[in-house]
Structure formats: C-alpha cells, structure tokens
Z-matrix of the N, CA and C atoms (Angstrom, degrees):
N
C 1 1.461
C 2 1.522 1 109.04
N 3 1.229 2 111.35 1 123.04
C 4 1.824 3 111.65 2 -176.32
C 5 1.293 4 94.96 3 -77.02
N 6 1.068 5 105.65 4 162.96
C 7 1.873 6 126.46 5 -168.37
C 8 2.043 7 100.14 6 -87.26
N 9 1.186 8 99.08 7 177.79
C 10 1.835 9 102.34 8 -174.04
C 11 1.406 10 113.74 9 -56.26
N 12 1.871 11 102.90 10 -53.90
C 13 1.340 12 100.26 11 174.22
C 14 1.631 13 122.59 12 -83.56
N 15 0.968 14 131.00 13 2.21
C 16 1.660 15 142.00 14 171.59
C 17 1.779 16 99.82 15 92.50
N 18 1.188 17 129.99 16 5.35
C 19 1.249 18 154.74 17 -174.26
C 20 1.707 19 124.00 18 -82.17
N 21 1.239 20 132.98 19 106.82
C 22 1.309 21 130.61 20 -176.22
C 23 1.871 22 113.52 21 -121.73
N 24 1.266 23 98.55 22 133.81
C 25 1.421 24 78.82 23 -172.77
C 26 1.714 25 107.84 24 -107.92
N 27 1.506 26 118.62 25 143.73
C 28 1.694 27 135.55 26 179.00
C 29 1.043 28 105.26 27 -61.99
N 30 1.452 29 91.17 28 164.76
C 31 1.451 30 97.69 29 163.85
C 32 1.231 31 116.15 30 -47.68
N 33 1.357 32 96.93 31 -63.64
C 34 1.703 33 99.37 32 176.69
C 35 1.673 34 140.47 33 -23.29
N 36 1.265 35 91.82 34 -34.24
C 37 1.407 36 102.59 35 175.64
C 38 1.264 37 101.83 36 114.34
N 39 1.419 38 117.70 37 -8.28
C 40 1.688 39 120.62 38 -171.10
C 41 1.848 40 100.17 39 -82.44
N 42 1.649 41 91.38 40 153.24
C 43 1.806 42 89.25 41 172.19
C 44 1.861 43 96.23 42 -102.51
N 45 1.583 44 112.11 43 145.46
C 46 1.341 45 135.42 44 157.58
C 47 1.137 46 116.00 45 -93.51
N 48 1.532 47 106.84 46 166.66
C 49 1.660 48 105.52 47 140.75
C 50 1.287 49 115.18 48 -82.67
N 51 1.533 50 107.00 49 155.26
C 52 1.351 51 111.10 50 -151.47
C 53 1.664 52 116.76 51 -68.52
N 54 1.127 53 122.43 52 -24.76
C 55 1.248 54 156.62 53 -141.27
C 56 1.711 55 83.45 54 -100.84
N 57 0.828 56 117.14 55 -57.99
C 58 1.867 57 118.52 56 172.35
C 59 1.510 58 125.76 57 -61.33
N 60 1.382 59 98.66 58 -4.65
C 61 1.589 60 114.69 59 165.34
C 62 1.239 61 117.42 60 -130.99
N 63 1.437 62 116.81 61 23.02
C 64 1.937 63 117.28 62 166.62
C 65 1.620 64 99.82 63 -86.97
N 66 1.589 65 122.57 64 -5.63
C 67 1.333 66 77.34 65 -179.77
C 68 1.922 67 89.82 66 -161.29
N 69 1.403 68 113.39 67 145.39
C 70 1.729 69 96.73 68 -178.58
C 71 2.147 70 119.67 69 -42.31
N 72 1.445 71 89.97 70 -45.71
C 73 1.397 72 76.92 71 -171.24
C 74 1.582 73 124.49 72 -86.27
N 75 1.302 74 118.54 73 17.33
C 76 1.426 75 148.79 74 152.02
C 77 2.085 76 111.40 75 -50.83
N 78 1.409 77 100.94 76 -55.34
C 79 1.533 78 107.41 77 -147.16
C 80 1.779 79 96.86 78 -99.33
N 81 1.175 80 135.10 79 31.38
C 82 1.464 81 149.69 80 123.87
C 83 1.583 82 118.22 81 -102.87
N 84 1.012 83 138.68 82 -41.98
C 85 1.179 84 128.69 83 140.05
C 86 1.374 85 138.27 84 -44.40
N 87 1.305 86 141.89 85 -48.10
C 88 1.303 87 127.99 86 104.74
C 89 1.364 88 131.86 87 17.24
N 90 1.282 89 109.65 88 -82.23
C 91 1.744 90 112.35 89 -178.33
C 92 1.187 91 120.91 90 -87.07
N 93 1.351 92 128.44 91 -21.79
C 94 1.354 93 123.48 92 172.00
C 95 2.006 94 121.20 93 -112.58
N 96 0.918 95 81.52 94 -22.75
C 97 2.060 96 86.35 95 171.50
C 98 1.690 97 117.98 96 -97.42
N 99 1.308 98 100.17 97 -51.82
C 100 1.849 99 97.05 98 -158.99
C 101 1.443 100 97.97 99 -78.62
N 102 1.492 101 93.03 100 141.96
C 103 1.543 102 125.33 101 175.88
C 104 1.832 103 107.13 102 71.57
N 105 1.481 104 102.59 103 -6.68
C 106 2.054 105 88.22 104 164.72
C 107 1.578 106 120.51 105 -71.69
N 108 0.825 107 122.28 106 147.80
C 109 1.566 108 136.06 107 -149.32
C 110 1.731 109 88.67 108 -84.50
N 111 1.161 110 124.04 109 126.45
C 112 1.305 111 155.03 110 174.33
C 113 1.203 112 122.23 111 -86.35
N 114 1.284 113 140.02 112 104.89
C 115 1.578 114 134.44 113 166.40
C 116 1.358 115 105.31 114 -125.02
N 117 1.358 116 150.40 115 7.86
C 118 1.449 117 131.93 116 138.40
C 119 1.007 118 130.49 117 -62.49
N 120 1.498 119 111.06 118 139.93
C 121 1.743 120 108.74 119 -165.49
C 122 1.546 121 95.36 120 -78.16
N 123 1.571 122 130.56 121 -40.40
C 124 1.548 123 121.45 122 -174.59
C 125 1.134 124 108.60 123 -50.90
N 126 1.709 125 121.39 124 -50.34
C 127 1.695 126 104.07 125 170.50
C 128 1.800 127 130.16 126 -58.58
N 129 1.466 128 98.74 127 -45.76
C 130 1.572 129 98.15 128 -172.76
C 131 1.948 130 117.20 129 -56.53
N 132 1.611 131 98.33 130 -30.62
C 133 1.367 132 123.28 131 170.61
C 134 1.638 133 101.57 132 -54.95
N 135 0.810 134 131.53 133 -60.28
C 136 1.648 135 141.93 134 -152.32
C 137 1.119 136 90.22 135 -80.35
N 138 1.592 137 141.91 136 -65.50
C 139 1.597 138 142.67 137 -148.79
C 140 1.450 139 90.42 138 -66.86
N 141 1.425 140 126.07 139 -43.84
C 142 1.403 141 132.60 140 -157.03
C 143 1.837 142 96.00 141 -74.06
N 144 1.387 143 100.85 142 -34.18
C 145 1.921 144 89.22 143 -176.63
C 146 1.253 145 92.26 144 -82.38
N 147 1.772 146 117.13 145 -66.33
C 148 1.726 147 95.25 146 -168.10
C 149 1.611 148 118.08 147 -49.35
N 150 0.703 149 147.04 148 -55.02
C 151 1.596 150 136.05 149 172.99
C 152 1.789 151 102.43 150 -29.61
N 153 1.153 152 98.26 151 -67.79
C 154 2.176 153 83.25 152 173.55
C 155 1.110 154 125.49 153 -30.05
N 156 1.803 155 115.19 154 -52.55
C 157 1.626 156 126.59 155 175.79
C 158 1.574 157 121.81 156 -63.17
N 159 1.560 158 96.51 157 -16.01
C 160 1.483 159 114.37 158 -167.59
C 161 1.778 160 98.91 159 -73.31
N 162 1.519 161 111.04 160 -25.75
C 163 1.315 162 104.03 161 -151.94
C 164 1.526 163 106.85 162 -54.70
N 165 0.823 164 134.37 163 161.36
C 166 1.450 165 132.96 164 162.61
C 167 1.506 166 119.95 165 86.83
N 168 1.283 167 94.19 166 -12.99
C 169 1.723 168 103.66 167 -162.05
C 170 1.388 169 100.59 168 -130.67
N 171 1.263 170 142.71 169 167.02
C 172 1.642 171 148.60 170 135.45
C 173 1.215 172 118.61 171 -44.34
N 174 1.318 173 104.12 172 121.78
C 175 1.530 174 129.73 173 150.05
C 176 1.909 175 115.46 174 -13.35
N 177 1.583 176 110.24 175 -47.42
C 178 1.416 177 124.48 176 -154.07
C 179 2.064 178 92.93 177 -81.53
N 180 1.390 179 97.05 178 -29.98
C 181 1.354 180 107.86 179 179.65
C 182 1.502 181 111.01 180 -79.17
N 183 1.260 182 127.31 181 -49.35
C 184 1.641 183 122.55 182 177.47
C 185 2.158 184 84.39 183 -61.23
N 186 0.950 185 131.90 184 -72.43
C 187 1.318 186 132.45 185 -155.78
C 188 1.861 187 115.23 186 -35.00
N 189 1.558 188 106.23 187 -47.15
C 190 1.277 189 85.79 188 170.91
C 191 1.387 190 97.92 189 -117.35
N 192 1.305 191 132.32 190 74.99
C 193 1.199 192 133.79 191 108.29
C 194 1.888 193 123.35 192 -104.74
N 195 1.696 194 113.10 193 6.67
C 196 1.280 195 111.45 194 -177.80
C 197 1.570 196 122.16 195 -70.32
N 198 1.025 197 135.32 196 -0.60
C 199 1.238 198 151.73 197 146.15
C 200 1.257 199 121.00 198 -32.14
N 201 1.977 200 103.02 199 -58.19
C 202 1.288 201 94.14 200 -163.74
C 203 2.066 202 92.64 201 -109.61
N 204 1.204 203 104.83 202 7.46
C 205 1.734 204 97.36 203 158.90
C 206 1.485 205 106.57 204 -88.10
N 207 1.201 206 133.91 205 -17.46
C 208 1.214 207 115.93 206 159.32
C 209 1.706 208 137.24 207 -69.60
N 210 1.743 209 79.59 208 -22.36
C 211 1.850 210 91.60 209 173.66
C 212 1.353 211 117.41 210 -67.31
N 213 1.643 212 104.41 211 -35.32
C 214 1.450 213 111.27 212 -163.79
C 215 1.626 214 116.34 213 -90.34
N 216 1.440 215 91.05 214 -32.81
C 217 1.686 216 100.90 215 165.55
C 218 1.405 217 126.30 216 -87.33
N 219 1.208 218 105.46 217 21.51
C 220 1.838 219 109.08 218 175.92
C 221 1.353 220 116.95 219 63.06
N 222 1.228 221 106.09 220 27.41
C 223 1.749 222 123.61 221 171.65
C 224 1.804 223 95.76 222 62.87
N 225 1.442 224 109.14 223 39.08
C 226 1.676 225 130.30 224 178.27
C 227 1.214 226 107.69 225 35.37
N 228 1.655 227 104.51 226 61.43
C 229 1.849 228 103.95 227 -175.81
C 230 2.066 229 95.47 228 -83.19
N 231 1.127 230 98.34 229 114.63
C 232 1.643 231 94.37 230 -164.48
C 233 1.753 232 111.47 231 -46.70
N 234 0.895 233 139.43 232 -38.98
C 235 1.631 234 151.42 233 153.75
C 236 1.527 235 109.02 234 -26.31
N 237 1.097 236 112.95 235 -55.90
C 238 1.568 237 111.40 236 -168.44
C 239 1.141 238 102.88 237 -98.66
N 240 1.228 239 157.63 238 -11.54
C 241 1.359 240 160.19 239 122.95
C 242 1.464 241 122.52 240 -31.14
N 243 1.093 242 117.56 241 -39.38
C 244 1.271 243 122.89 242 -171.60
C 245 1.699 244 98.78 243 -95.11
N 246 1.242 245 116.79 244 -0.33
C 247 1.260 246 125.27 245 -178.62
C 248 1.441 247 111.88 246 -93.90
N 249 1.126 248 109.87 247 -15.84
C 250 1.716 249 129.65 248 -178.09
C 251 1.791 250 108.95 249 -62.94
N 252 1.030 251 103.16 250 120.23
C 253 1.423 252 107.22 251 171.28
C 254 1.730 253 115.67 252 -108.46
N 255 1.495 254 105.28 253 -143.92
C 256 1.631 255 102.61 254 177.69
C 257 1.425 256 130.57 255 -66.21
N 258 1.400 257 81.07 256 -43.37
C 259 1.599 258 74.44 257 168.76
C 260 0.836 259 137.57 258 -92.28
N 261 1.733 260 134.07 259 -6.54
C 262 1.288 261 111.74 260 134.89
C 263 1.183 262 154.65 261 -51.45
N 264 1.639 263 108.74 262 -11.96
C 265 1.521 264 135.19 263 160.93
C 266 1.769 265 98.77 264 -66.85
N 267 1.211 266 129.32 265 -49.86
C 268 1.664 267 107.77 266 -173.19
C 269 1.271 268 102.55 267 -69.29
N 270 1.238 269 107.09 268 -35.07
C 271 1.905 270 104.03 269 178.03
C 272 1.315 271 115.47 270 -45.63
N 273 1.457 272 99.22 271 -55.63
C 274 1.872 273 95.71 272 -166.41
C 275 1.685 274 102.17 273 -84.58
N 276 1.317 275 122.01 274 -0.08
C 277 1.646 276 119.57 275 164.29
C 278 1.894 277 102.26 276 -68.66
N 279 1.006 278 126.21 277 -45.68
C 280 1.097 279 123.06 278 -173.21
C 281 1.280 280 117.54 279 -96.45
N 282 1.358 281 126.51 280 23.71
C 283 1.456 282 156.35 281 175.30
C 284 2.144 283 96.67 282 -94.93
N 285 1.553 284 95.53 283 91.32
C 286 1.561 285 100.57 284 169.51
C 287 1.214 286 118.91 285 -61.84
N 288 1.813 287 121.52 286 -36.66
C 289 1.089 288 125.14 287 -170.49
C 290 1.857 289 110.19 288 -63.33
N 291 1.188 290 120.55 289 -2.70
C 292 1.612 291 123.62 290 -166.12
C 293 0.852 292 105.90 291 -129.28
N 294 1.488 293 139.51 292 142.83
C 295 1.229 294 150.03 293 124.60
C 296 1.991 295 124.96 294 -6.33
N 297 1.462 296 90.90 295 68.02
C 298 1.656 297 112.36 296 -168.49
C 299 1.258 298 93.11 297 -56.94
N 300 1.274 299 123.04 298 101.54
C 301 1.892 300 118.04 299 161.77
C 302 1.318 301 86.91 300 -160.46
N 303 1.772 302 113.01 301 138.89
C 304 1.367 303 127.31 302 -159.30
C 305 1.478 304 107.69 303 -109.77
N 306 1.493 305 122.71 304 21.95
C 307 1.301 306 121.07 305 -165.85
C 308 1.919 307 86.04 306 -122.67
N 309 1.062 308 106.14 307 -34.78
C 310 1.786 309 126.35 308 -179.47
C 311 1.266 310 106.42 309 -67.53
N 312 1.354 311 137.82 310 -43.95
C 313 1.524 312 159.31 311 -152.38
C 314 1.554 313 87.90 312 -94.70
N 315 1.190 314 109.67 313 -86.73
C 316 1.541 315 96.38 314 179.03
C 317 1.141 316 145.35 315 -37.27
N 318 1.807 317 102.11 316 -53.26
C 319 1.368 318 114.65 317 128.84
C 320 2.214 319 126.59 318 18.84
N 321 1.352 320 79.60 319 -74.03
C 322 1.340 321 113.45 320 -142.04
C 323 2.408 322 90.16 321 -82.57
N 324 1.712 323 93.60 322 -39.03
C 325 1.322 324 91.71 323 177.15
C 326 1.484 325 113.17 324 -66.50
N 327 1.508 326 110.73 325 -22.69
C 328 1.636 327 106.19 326 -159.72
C 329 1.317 328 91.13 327 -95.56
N 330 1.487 329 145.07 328 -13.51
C 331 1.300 330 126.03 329 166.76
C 332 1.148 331 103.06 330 -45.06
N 333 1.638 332 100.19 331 -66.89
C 334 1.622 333 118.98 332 -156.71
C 335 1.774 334 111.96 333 -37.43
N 336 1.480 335 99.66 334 -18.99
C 337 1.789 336 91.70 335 -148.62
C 338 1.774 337 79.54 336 -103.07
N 339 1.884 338 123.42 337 -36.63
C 340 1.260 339 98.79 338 150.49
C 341 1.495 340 150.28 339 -57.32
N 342 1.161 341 122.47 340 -11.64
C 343 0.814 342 144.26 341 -166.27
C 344 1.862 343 95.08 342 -78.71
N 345 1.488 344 106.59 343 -60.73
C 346 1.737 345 105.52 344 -168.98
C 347 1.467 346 88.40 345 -68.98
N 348 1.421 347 140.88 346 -45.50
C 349 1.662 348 100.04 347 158.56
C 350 0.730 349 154.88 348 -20.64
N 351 0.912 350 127.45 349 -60.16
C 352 1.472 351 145.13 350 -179.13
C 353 1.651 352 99.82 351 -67.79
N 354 1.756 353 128.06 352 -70.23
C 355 1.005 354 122.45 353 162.02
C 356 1.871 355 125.30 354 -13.94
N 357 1.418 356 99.87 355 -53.74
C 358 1.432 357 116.58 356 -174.78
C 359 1.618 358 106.02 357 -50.47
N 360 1.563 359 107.62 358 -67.09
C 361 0.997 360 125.86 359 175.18
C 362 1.492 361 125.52 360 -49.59
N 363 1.417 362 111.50 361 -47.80
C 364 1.629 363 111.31 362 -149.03
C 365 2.006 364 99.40 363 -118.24
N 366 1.549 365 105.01 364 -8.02
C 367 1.226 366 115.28 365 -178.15
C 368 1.847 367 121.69 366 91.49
N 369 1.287 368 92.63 367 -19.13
C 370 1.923 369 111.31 368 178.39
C 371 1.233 370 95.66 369 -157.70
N 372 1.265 371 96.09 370 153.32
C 373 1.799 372 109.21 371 150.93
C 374 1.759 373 95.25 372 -62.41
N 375 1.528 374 106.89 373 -60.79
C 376 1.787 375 95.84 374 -145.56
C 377 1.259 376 106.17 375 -64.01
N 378 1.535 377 115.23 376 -8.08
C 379 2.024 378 99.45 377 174.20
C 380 1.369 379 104.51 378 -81.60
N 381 1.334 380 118.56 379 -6.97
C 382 2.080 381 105.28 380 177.47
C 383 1.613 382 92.39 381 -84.25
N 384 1.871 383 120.60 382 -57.43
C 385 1.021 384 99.56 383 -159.06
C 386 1.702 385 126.76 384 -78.80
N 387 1.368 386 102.26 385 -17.25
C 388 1.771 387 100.39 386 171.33
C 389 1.643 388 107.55 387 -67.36
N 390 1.234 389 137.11 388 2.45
C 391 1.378 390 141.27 389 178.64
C 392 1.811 391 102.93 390 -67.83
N 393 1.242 392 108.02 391 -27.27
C 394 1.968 393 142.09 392 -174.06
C 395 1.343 394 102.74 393 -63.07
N 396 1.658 395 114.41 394 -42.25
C 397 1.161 396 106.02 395 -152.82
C 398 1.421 397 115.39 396 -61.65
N 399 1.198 398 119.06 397 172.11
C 400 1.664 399 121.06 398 172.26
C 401 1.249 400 124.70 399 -57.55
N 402 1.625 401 125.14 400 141.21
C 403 1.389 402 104.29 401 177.03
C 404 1.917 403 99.74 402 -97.19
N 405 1.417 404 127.68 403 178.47
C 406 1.706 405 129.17 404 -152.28
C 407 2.230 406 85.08 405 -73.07
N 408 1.773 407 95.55 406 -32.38
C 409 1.429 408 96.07 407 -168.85
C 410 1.685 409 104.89 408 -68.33
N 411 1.184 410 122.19 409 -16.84
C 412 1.542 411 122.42 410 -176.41
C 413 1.710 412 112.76 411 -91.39
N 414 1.761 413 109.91 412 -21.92
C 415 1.224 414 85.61 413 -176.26
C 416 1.620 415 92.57 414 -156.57
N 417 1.446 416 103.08 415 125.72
C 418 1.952 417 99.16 416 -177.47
C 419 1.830 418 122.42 417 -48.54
N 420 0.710 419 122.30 418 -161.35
C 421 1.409 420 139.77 419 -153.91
C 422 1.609 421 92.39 420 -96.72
N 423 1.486 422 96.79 421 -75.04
C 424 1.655 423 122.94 422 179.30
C 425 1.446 424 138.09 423 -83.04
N 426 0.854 425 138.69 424 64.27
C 427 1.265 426 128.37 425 -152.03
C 428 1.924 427 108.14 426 -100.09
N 429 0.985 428 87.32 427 148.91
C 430 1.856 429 92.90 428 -154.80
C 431 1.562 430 105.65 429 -107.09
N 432 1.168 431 117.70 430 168.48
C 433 1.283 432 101.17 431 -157.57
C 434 1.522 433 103.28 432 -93.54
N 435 1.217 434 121.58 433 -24.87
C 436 1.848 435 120.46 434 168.03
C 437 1.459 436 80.01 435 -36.72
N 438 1.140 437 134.42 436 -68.04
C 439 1.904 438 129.35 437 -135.91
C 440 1.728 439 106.62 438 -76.17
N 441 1.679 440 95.24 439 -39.46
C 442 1.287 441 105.13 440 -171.77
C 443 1.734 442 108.62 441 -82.42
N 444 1.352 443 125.92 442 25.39
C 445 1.250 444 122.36 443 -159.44
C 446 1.620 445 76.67 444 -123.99
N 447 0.942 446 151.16 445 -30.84
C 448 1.188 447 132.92 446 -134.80
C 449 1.712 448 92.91 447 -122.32
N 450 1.458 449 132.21 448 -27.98
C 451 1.615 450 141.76 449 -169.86
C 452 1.727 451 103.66 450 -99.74
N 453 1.664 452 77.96 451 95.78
C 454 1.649 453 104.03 452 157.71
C 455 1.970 454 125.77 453 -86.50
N 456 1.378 455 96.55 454 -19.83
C 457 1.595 456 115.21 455 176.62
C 458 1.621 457 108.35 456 -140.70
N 459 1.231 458 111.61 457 156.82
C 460 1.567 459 121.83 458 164.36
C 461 1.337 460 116.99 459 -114.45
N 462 1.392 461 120.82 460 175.59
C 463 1.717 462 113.88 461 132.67
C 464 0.944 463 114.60 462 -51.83
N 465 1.133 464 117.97 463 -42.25
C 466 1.980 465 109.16 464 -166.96
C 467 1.358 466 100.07 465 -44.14
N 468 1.756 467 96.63 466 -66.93
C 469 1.449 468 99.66 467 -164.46
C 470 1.450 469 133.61 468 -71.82
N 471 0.883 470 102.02 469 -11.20
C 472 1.902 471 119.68 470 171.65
C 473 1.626 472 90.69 471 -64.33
N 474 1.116 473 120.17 472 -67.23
C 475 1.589 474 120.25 473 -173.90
C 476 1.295 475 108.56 474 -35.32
N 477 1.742 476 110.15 475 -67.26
C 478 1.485 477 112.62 476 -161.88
C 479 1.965 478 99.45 477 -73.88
N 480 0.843 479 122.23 478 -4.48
C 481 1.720 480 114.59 479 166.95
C 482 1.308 481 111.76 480 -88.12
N 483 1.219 482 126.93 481 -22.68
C 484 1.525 483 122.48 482 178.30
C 485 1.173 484 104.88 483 -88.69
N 486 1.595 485 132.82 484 -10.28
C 487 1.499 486 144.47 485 -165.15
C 488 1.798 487 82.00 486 -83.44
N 489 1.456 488 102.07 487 -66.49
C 490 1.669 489 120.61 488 -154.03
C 491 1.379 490 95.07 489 -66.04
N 492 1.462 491 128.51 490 -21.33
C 493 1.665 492 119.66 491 174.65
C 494 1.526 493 111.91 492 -64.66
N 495 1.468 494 85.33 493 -45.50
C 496 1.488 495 97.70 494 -169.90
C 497 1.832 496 128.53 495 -61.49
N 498 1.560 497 98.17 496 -17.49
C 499 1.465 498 110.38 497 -173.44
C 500 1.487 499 112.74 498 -97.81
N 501 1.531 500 104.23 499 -7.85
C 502 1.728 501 126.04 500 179.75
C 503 1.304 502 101.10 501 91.93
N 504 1.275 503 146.20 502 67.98
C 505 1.171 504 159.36 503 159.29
C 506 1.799 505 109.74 504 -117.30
N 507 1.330 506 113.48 505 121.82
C 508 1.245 507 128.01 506 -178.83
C 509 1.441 508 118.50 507 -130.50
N 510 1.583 509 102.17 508 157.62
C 511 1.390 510 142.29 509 -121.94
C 512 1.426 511 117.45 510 15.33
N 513 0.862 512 103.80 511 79.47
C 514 1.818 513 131.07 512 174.70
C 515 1.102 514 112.53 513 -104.43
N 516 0.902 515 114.88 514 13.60
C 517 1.995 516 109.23 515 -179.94
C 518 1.535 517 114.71 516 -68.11
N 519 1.560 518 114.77 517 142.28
C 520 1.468 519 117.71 518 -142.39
C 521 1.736 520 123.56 519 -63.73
N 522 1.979 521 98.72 520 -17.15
C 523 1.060 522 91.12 521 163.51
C 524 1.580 523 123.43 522 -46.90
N 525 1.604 524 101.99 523 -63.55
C 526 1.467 525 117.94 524 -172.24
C 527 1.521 526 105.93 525 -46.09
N 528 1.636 527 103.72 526 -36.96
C 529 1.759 528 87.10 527 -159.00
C 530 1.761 529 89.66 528 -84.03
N 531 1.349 530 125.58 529 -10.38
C 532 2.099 531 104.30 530 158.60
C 533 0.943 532 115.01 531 -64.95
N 534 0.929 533 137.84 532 -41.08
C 535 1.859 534 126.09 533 179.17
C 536 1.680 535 116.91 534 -65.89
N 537 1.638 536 120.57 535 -23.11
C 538 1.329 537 128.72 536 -178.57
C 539 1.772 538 81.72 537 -83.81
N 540 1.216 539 140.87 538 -48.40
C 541 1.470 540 133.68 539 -152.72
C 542 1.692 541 90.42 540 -76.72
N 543 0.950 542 125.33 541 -30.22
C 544 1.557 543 129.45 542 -173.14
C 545 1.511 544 109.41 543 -74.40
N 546 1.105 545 121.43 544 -70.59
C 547 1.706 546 133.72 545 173.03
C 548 1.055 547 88.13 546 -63.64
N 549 1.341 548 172.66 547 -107.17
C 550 1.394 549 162.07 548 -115.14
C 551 1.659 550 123.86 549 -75.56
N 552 1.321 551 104.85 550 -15.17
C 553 1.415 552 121.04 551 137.13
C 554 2.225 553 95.44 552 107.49
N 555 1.357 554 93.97 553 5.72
C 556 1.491 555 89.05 554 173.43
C 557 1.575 556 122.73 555 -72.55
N 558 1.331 557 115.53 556 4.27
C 559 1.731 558 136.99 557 -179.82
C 560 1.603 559 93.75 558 -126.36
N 561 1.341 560 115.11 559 160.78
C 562 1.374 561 126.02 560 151.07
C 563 2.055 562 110.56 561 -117.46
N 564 1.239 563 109.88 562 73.99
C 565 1.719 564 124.32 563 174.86
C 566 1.062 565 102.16 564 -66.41
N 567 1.289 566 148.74 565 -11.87
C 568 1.317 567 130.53 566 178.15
C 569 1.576 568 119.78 567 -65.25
N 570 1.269 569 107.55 568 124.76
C 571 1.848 570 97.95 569 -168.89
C 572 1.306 571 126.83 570 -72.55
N 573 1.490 572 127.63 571 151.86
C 574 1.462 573 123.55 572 -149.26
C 575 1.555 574 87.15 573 -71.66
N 576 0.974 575 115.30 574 136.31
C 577 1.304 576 121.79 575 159.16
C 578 1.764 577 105.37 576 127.55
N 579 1.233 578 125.45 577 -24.99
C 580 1.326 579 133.17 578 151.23
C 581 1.657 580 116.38 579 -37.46
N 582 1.732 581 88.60 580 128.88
C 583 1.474 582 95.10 581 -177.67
C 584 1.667 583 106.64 582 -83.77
N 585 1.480 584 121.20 583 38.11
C 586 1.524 585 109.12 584 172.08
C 587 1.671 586 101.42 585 -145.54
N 588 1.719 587 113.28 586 -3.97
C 589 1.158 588 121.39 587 168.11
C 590 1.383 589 112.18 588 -32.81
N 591 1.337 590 110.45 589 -81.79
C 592 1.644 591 130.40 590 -160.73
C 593 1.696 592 101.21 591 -60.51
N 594 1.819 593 113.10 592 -12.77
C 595 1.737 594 97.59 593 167.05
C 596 1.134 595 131.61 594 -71.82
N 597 1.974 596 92.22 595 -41.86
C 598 0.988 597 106.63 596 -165.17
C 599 2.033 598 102.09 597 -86.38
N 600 1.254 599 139.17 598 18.29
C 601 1.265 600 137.14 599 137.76
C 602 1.276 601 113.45 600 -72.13
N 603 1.323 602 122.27 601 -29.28
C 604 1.467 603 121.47 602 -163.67
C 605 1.406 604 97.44 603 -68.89
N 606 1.683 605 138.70 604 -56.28
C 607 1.064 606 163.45 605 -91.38
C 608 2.137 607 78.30 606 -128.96
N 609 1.366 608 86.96 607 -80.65
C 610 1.764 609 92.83 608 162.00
C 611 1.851 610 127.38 609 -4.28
N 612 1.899 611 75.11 610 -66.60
C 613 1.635 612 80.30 611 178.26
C 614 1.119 613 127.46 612 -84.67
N 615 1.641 614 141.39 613 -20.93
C 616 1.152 615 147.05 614 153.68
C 617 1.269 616 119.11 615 -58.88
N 618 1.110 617 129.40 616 -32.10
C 619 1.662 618 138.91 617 -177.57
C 620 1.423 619 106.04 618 -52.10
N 621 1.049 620 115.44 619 139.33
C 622 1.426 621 130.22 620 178.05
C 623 1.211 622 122.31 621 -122.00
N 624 1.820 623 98.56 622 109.65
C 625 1.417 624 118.72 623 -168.38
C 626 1.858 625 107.90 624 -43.36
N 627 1.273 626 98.55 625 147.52
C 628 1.825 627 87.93 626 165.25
C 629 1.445 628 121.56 627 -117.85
C-alpha cells in the first residue's frame, strides 16, 4: 500500500517514490534509469518488448531477468532481431532464463522488423517516437501523486499505441505504451517531492530531441 503522499523515505534519509523502495532491485533503477530521456533505438526497442513480456506479470520480474533478454535478443540490435526466424523462437521457448510465451517472442520479432521501418524511413525509431511526447498544453509541469495514482493511460499514449498498431508493432496497447513513455523519459512521473525528480527535469530540459 503506497503511503498518502506516494513518498518513502531511504535509508539515506532521501524521499522516493514509493514503488522504488518495495523492493532492492527497484531503488537503482529508480534513481538512475526511470523517466531519463532516451534516444537509443536498442533501448527504446527493448522497453517497448519487455513491457509486452511484462503483461501479466511485474515489472520487478521482467527486470531481473533483463540481462539475460538482452543476451538472447542481441542486446535488441533491431537488424538482427528482425532477422530471427523459427528457430530462434524454439530456442528462446526453451530459454528458462526468459519469459517462455510464444505469442510475446514473436511479438518481440515483429517489433524488431517494425522497428527497421521506421528506422528506414524516419532515420531512428526515437525521432518517430519522441514526436509522442506531450505537448506543456497536454500535460502540467507537476503532477502529484493523488493525480498520478489514478493514470494508467493518456492521450499521449493512446495516440502513440494506435501509431505503434499501425506500423505492426504488438502488444502496445496504451496502457503499456504509458509506462514505456514514463521509463523512457518522455513524461517526468516521478512524484513532486522525490529526491531525483528535479534531476530528472534537469536532464529533460537539456536533452536534445532527435
């Protein structure tokens, strides 16, 4: 149960979001990845499949197994992924270290092969998908955690999932694709009062769209 203000405080003495202190391998992830602004396509590629594998399951569970989806997916270099045929699908079915489900796996090839579309076309994934991001009129500055407790989807993200349907990218549905817009740093979700909030705006504002 998150606390009133969505706020937990470390050892340290620092306050989190709470959710970044339910569990050890939460509170480096937390402070150094979620919500920094993303422009590699191997990452934006990867968050977008693990979130597919995620469905059904916790976040904390795709997380420490991402190690070995990076082993198996070629650290999701979109080219060699999309190069994957069947039998690399029985391979990675009988791959314990991963989330064995054959609708996810496949899944995961047809991003890849959307993905060098889009690349082809647009020069990156991250210049189609930061095009998604919010404009200041779509989403305030601050958002508090009463507000932020209750938004599982946006406009934003409804948009960019009907974008990602549309290009043949699957299980993208807009919930999933808010939590990729959140960790990928096109939102700032970290709740006001977080001691990594005000970095990760800083980081925000210097970042250079691509």
């Amino acid at each position: 149960m998150a606390p009133e203000n969505g706020l937990v405080e470390g050892e340290d003495g620092e306050l989190r979001c709470f959710w970044g202190m339910s569990a050890p391998d939460y509170v480096a992830y937390h402070d150094e990845e979620w919500g920094r602004p993303v422009s590699d396509d191997r990452r934006l590629l990867e968050k977008l499949c693990l979130e597919g594998f995620q469905s059904g399951l916790s976040w904390l569970t795709i997380l420490r197994k991402r190690d070995r989806f990076r082993e198996v997916f070629e650290g999701f270099d979109p080219e060699r992924v999309a190069a994957f045929g069947e039998t690399d699908v029985q391979r990675l079915l009988g791959d314990a270290g991963i989330v064995r489900h054959r609708g996810k796996i496949e899944a995961t090839l047809a991003n890849a092969r959307a993905a060098c579309s889009l690349i082809e076309r647009h020069g990156s994934l991250a210049s189609w998908v930061w095009r998604y991001e919010p404009t200041a009129e779509e989403r305030p500055e601050t958002v508090d955690w009463p507000t932020l407790r209750t938004l599982s989807q946006t406009a934003s993200s409804k948009r960019l999932s009907k974008a990602l349907k549309a290009e043949g990218f699957r299980f993208v549905g807009p919930t999933t694709v808010y939590a990729f817009m959140q960790a990928m740093g096109l939102v700032n979700d970290h709740i006001e009062g977080c001691c990594v909030r005000a970095r990760v705006e800083e980081l925000r504002g210097d970042f250079v769209r691509p």
